[in-house]
C-alpha positions in Angstrom: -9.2 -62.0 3.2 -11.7 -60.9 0.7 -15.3 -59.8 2.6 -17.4 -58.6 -0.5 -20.9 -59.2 1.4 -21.4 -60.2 4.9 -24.0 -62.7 5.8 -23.4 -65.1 8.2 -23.8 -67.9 10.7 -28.2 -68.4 9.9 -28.6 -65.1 8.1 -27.5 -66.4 5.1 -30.7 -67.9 4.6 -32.5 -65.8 2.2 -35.9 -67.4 1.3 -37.9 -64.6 -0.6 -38.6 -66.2 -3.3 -34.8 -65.4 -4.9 -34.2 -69.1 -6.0 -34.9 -68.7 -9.4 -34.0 -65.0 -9.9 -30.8 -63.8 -11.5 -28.0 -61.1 -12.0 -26.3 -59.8 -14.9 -23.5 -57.4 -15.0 -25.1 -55.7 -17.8 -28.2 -54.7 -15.6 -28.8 -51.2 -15.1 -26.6 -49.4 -12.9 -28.9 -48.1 -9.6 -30.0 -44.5 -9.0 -27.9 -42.6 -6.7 -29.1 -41.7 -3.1 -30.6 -38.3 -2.6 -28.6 -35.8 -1.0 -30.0 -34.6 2.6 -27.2 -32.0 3.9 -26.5 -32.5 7.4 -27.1 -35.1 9.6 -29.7 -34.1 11.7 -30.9 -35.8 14.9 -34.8 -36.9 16.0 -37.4 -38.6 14.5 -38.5 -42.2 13.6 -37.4 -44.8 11.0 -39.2 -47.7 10.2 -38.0 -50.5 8.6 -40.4 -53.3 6.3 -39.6 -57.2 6.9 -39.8 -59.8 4.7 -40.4 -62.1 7.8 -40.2 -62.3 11.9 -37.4 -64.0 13.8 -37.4 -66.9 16.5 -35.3 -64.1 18.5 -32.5 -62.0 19.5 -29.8 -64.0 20.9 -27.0 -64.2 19.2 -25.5 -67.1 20.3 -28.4 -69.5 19.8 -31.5 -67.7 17.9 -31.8 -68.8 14.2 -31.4 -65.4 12.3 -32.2 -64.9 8.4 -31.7 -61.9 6.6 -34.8 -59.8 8.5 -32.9 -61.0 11.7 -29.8 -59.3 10.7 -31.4 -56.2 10.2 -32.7 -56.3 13.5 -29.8 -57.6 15.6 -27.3 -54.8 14.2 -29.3 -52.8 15.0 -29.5 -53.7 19.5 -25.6 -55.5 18.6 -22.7 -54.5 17.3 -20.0 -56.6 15.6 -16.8 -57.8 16.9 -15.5 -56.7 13.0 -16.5 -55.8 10.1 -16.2 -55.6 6.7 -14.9 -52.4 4.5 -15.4 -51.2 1.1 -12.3 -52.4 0.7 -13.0 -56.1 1.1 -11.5 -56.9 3.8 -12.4 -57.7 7.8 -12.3 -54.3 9.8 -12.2 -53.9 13.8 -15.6 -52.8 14.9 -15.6 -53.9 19.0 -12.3 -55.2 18.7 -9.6 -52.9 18.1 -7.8 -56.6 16.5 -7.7 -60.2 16.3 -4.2 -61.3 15.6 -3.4 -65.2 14.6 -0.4 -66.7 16.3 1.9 -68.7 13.5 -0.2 -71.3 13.0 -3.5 -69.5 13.4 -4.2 -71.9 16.3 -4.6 -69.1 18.9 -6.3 -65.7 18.0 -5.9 -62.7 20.2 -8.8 -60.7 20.4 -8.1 -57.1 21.7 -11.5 -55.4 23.0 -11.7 -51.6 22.3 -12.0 -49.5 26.1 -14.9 -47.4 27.6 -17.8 -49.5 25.8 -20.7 -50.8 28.0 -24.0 -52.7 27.4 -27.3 -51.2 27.8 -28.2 -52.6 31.0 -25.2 -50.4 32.0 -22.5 -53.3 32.3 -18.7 -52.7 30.6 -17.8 -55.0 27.5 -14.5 -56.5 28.8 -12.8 -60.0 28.7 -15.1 -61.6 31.0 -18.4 -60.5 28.6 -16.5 -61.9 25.8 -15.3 -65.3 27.3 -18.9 -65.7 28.4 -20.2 -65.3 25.0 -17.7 -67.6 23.4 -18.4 -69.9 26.0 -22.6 -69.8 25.1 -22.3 -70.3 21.7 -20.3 -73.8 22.0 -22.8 -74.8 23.9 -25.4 -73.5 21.6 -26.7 -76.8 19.7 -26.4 -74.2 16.4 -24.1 -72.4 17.4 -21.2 -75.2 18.5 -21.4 -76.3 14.9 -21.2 -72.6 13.5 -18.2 -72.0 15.3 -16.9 -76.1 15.3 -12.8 -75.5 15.6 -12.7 -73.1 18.5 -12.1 -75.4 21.5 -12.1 -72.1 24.7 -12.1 -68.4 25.4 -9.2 -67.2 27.9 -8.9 -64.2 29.7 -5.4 -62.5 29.3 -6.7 -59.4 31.0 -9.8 -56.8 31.0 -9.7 -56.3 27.6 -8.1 -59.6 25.9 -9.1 -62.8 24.9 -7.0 -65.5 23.5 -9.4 -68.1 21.3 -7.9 -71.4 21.3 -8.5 -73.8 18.3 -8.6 -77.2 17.9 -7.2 -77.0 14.5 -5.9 -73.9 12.9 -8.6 -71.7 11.5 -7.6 -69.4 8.9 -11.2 -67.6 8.5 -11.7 -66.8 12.2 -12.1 -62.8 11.7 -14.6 -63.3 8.7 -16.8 -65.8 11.1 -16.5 -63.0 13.9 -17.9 -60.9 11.0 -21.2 -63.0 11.1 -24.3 -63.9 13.9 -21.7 -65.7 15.9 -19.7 -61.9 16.6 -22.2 -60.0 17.4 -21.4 -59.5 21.5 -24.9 -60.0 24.0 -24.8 -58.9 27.5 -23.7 -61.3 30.3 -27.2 -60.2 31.5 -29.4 -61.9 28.7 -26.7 -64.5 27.8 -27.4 -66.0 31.5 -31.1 -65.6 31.1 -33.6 -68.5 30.4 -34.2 -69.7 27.4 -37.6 -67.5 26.6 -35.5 -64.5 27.8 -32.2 -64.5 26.3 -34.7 -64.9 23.0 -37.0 -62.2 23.6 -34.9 -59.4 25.9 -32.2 -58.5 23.8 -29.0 -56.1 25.1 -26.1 -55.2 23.2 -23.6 -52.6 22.8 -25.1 -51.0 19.8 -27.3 -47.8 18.6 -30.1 -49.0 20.1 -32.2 -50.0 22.8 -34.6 -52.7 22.6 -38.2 -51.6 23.7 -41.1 -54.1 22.9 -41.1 -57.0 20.4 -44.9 -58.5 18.8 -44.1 -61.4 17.7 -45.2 -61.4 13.8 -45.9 -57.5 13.6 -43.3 -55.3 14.7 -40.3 -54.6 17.1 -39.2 -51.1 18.1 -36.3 -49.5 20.2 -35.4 -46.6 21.0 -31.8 -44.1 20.9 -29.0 -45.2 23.2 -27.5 -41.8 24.5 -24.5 -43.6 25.5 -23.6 -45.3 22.6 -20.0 -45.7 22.2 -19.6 -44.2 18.2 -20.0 -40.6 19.5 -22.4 -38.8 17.0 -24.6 -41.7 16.2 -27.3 -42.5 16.3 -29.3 -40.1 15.1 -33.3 -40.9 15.4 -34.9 -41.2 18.4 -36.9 -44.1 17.6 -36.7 -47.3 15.3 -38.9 -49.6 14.5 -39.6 -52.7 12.4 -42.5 -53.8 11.1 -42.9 -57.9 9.7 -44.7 -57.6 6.3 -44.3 -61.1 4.8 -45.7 -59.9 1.1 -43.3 -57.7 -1.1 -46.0 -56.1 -3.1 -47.8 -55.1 0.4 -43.8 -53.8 2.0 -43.8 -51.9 -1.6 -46.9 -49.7 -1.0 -45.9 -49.3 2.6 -42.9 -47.7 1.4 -44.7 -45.4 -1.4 -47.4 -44.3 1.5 -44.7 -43.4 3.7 -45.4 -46.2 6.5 -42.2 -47.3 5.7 -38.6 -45.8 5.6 -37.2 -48.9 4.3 -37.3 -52.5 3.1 -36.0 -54.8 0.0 -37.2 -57.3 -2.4 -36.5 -60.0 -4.5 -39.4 -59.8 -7.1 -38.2 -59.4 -9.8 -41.2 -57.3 -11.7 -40.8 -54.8 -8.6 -37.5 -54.4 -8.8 -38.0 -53.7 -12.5 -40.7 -51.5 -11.9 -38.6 -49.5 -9.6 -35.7 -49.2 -12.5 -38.1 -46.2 -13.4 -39.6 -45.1 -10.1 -38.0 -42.1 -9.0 -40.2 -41.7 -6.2 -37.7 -43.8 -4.6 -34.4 -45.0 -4.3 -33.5 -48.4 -5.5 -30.2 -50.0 -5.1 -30.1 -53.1 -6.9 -27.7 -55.7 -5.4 -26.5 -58.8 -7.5 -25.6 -61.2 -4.1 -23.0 -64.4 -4.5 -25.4 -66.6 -2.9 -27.0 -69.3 -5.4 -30.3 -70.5 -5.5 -31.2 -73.9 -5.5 -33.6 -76.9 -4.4 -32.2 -78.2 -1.3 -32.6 -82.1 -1.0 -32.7 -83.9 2.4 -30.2 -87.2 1.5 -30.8 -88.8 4.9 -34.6 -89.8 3.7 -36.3 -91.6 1.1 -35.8 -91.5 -2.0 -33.4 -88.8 -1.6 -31.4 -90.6 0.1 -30.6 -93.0 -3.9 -28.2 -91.0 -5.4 -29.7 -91.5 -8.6 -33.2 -90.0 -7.7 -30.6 -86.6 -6.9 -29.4 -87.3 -10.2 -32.4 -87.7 -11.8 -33.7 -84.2 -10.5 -30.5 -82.3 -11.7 -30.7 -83.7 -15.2 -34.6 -82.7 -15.3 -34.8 -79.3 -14.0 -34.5 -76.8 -16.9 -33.2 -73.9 -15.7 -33.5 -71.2 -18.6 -36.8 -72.3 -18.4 -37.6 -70.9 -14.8 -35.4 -67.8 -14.8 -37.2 -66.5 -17.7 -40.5 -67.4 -17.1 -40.0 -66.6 -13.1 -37.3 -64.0 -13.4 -38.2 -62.4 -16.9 -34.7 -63.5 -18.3 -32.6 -61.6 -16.2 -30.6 -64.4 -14.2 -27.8 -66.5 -14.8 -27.6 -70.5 -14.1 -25.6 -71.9 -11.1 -23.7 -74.7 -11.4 -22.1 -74.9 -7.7 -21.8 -72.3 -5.1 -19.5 -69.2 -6.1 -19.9 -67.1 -9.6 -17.3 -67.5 -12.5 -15.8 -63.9 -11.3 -15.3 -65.0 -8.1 -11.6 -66.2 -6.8 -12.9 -69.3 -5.6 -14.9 -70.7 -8.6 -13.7 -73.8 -10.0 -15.9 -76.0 -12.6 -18.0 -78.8 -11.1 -19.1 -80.4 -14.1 -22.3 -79.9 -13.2 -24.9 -80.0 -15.6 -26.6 -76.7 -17.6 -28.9 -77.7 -19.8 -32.0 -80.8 -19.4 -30.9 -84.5 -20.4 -34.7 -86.3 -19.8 -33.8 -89.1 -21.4 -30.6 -89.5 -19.0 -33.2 -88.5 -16.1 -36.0 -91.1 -16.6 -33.4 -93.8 -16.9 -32.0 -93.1 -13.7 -35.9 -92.9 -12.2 -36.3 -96.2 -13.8 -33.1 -98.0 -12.5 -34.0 -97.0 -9.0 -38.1 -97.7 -9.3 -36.4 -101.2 -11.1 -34.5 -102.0 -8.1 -37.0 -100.8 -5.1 -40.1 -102.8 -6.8 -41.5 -99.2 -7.2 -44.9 -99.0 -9.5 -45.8 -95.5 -10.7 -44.1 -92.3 -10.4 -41.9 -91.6 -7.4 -43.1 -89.4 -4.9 -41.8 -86.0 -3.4 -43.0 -83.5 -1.3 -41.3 -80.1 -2.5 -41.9 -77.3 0.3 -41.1 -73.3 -0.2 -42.2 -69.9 1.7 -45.9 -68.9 0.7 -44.9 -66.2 -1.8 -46.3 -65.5 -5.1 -43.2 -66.6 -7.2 -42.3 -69.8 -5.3 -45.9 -70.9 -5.7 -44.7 -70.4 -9.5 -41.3 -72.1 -9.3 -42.8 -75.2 -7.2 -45.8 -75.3 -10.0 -42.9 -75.3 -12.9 -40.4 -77.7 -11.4 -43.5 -79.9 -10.5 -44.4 -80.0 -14.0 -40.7 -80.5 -15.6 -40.0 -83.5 -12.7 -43.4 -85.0 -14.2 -41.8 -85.5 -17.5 -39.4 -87.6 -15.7 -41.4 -89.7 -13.4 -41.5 -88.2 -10.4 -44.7 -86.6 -8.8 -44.5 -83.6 -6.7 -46.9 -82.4 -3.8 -46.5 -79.3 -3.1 -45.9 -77.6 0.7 -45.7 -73.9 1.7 -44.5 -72.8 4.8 -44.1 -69.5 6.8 -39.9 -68.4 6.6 -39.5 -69.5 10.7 -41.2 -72.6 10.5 -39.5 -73.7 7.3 -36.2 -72.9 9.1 -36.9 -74.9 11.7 -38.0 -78.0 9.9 -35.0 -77.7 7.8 -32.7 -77.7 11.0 -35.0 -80.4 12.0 -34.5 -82.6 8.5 -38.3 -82.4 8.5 -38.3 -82.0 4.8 -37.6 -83.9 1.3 -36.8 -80.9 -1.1 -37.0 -77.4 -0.5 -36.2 -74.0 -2.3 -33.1 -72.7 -0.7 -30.9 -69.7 -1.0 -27.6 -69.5 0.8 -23.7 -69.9 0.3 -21.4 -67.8 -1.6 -20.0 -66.0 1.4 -16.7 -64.7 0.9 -14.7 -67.0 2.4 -15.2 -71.3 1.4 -14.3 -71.7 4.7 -17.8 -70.0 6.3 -19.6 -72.4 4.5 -18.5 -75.3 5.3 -20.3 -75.6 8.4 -23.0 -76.2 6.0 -21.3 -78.9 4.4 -19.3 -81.0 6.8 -20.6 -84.4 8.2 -19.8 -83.9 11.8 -22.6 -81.3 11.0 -24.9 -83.9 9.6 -27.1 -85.3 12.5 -29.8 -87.7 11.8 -33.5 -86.4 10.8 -35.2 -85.0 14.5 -31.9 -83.4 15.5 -30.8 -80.1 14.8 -28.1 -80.4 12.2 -26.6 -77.7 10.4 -26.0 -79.7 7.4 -29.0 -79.1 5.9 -29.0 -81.6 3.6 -27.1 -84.2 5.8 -25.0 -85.7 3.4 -21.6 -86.9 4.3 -18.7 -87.8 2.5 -15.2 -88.4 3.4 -14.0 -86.8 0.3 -16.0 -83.3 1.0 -14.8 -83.3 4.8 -11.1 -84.0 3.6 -10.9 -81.1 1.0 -12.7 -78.7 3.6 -10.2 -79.5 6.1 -7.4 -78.7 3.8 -9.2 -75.5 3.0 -9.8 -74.9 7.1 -6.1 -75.2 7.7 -4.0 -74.2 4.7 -2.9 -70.5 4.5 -1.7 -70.7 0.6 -4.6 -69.5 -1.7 -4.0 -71.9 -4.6 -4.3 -74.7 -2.1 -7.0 -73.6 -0.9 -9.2 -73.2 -4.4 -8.1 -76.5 -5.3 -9.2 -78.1 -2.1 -12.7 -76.0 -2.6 -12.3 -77.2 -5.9 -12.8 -80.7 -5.0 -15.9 -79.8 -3.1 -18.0 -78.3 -5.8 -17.1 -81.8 -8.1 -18.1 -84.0 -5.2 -21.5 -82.0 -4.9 -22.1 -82.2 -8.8 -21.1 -86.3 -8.5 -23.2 -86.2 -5.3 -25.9 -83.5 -5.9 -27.2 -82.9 -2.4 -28.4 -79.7 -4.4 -29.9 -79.1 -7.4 -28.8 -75.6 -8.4 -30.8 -73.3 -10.0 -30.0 -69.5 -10.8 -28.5 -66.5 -8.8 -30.7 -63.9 -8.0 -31.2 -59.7 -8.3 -32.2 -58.1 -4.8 -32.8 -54.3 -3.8 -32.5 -51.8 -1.2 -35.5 -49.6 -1.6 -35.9 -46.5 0.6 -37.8 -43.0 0.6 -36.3 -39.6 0.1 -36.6 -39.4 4.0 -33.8 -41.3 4.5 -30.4 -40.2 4.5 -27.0 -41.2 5.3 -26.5 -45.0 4.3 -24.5 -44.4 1.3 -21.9 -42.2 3.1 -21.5 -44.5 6.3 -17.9 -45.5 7.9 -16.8 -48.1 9.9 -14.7 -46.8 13.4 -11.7 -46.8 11.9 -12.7 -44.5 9.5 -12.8 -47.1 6.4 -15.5 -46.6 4.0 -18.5 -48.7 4.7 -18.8 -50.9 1.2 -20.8 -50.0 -1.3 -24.7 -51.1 -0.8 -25.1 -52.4 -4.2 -22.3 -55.0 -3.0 -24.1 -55.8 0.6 -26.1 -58.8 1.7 -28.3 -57.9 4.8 -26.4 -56.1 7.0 -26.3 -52.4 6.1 -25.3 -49.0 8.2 -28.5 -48.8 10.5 -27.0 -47.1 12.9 -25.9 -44.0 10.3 -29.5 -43.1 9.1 -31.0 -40.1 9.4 -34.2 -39.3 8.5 -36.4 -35.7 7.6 -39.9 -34.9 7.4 
């Protein structure tokens, strides 16, 4: 299995503003990290935010990409993935398939223990297993596994209801990273706010909405790592304030999606940029289960109004490319949906006048169209509000902080909202996201977003669950993208440019290795989880 980028389970939610940006191929190639000698032990590292978390439980907490950053950082990973591109042990030393990949054996490396001083054995792991089916979220993240056995100390057999092909790449994401029995059996509040893993460090004090910090576990397991004393993370929602946190030296650390600060860093040498061109799509997410989203041709309608060009190079300065479903024409799974890329108004007002025709509807149709409160998505609500005018529909616009908007998606308190997500690199990740089982109605939590259901889509992502042979597999996923461009429960927009940005201070994430001793991959090729626990930092 191919793992290009991991993001996972609720971190794949990237909502920076990154809907309407884009990557190109022929974008310039990023600087290469400074050299820094020898590791070298003490000191601080501080990490910039895009946005805070609901909390640190990995079997229930609703983590986006600032989560990751956070939870690797207290966690560790069952496995990981390689520059290679494919799943590596991390706390497992395996996870073998029987036959019919029905029953996975999960073999737990020896000597490891939690930092409340517990051992990670076969009874942690059952007991994790065990709390995220029961997890509202994260039962549906991790649908076909029925148990958790103990075999002995350090095994655990996962049964499945079905076979499940892609079980080591989903133990790659949230739903493998391994919590203490301690804070797994905690309340609610505590299990959220008290995190303890396995991993390079230990969590010390978390302010809701300004920072989190944690301190060097001497025991960790990776001998050698890590190497600062202290970490800490700081929530700065704004990129251009996380920017001049990073030039002042406040911060060690961060990213962005802006596209004029990425470019301005092209040329920046005062610090390292490492642009990354992520498979995840951006789109406008639309809620089917409510009105008038719920009239296929009002979905319609949107996809055949939006002009795409349009917003990547007014929002993005041209750099972007359009999406017409959710994997890139490089990738082994792309297939075309027959989506469409380029505007047909005339075919869009006809379908707004069909449905106002038929629902007795006077005036333009109305839709609230929510996004985070950042500079470009007040932009791209502002443009898309002005191209859906030209087809009848009238937008009101709503902007919401990153863990609210979450939550109201989860919720199906929405009608449309900017969305980035998908493109993980296995089909069979995503179709959590995209199964009706998953689609409760609006006021429960539903990991179908957009809580469409079709029998059609559920069929060809069971064949792609269960099938071993790759062709079958793409032609099943095939299916799915056609149904979704028939269907449009999203109307895609562009992928977007991201970057790593970090100070000459920091040192050691470009050379990092996993325990096995496989290269960590490349950062330009990473989502949001990159080698914390191998910085270093001078000065």
């Amino acid at each position: 299995m191919r793992l290009r980028s991991i993001v996972g389970a609720l971190g794949a939610l990237v909502l920076v503003g990154a809907a309407c940006g884009g990557g190109s191929s022929s974008s310039p190639s990023s600087r290469a990290a400074p050299g820094g000698g020898s590791p070298r032990d003490g000191g601080t590292f501080t990490v910039g935010l895009d946005a805070e978390t609901d909390g640190w439980n990995p079997t229930g907490s609703q983590w986006s990409g600032a989560g990751y950053y956070v939870g690797q950082s207290i966690f560790d990973p069952l496995v990981t993935g390689g520059a290679d591109g494919k799943v590596h042990p991390y706390l497992a030393e395996s996870v073998t398939p029987d036959a019919t990949s029905t029953h996975w054996t999960i073999k737990l490396r020896p000597g490891i223990s939690f930092h409340d001083g517990e051992p990670l054995n076969a009874d942690a792991l059952v007991l994790q297993l065990q709390k995220t089916k029961q997890s509202v979220l994260g039962g549906q993240l991790l649908g076909p596994l029925d148990r958790g056995v103990k075999i002995d100390d350090l095994t655990v057999r996962a049964d499945m209801k079905e076979p499940w092909v892609a079980f080591p790449v989903a133990l790659a994401s949230q739903a493998g990273f391994v919590a203490a029995p301690k804070q797994l059996n905690a309340s609610v509040a505590d299990a959220a706010s008290h995190p303890i893993g396995t991993g390079p460090y230990k969590f010390d004090e978390w302010r809701r909405d300004d920072h989190l910090t944690a301190s060097k576990n001497p025991a960790y397991w990776r001998k050698g790592y890590p190497h600062p004393d202290r970490i800490v993370f700081r929530v700065i929602p704004d990129p251009q304030t996380r920017g001049a946190a990073l030039e002042s030296g406040q911060v060690d650390l961060t990213y962005t999606a802006d596209i004029n600060q990425i470019l301005q860093y092209r040329n920046d040498h005062s610090v390292t940029s490492v642009e990354q061109h992520p498979d995840q799509p951006g789109f406008i997410m639309l809620n089917t289960a409510v009105a008038p989203l719920d009239d296929v041709r009002i979905r319609q309608a949107l996809a055949y109004g939006t002009d795409v060009r349009q917003l990547i190079d007014t929002l993005a300065r041209g750099v972007g490319e359009i999406v017409t479903e959710p994997y890139k024409k490089t990738s082994p799974w792309f297939v075309p949906s027959g989506y469409p890329t380029k505007p047909d108004l005339t075919k869009a007002r006809s379908l707004v006048e069909r449905y106002k025709t038929d629902t007795k509807l006077g005036g333009d149709v109305k839709l609230t169209l929510g996004c985070t409160p950042v500079a470009v998505n007040t932009q791209l609500v502002d443009l898309l509000k002005q191209q859906w005018k030209k087809i009848g529909i009238d937008v009101t616009p709503r902007f919401t902080e990153q863990a609210t908007y979450i939550n109201d998606a989860i919720n199906g308190n929405y009608q449309a909202n900017c969305w980035t997500q998908f493109g993980l690199p296995d089909p069979d990740l995503d179709a959590t996201w995209w199964l009706g089982v998953n689609a409760h109605p609006v006021g429960q939590l539903s990991l179908n977003f957009s809580r469409l259901k079709d029998s059609q889509i559920d069929a060809a992502l069971q064949t792609g669950r269960s099938q071993s042979d790759t062709a079958t597999r793409k032609a099943a996923y095939g299916k799915v993208w056609r149904r979704f461009a028939e269907l449009v429960p999203y109307v895609w927009t562009s992928r977007g440019v991201s970057a790593l940005l970090y100070t000459g201070k920091l040192h050691g994430l470009a050379d990092a290795t996993l325990p096995d001793g496989t290269k960590f991959p490349p950062l330009a090729d990473l989502g949001t989880i990159v080698p914390i626990g191998a910085v270093w930092v001078t000065g």
